[in-house]
N, C-alpha and C positions, 0 to 999 in steps of 0.2 A: 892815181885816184880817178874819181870819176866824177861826171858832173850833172849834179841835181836841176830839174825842169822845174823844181816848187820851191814857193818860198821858207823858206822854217813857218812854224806855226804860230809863233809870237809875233811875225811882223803880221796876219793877216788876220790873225784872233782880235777879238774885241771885249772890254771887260762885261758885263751885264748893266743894262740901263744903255749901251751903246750899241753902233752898228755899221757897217761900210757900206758904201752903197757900187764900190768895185774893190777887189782882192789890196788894189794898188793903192787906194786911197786911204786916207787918214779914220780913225774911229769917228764916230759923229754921236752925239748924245740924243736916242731916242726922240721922235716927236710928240707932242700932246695928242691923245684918244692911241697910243699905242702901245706896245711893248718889246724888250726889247730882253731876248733872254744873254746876247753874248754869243762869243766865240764868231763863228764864222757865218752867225745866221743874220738875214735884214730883220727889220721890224715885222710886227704883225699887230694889225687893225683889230682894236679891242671889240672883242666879239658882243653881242645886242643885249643889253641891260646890265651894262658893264661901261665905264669909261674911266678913263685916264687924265685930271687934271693939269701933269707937271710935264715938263721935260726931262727925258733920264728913268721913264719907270721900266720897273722888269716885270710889273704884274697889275694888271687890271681889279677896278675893285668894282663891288656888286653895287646897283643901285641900291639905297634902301628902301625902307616898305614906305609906302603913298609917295614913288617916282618910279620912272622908267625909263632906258632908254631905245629907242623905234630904230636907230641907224649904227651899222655898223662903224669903229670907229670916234665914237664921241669921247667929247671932252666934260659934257655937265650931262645929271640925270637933270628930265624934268620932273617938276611936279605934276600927278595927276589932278585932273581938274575940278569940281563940284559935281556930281551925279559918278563919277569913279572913284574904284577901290582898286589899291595893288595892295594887297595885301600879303606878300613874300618878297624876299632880296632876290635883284637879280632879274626884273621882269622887262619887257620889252615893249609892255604893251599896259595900260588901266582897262579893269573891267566894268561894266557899269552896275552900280547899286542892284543888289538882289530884289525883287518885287516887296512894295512894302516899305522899302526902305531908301532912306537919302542921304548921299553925305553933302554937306552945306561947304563944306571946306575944302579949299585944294590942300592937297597933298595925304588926303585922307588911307587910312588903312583899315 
């Protein structure tokens, strides 16, 4: 017979919501602000107007409308502030009040 250089694919696979951070090492359960799809890949930093509250997620969720989030990687959206509108999921950024117009509230949409 002959003799294999890899490991089988179960010992260095990882289930989803987990990840190694060497071939060799144990699964680990995702960090917060990331995601973690499994098998043989690390984490990835939840991309801007998106964050990750928990440990163990596989998927990023959008900010909702009047919050955002500005950093790659987060854990909370903010609220946008008084004189801003986010008015779509997902945003990175509040815009400010259109001419005319004022929002009195944070988290306004």
């Amino acid at each position: 017979g002959s003799v294999g250089n890899f490991l089988p694919r179960q010992l260095v696979s990882c289930d989803p919501g987990f990840y190694k951070e060497k071939k060799t090492s144990p699964c680990k359960r995702c960090p917060k602000g990331t995601r973690c799809a499994g098998g043989e890949d690390s984490f990835t930093n939840c991309p801007r107007g998106s964050f990750s509250n928990a440990t163990g997620s596989v998927n990023c969720t959008l900010c909702p409308e009047g919050s955002f989030a500005a950093d790659v990687g987060s854990v909370a959206c903010s609220l946008c502030t008084s004189g801003f509108v986010a008015n779509d999921t997902g945003l990175e950024s509040c815009s400010p009040c259109s001419r005319g117009n004022y929002m009195p509230f944070s988290g306004g949409t």
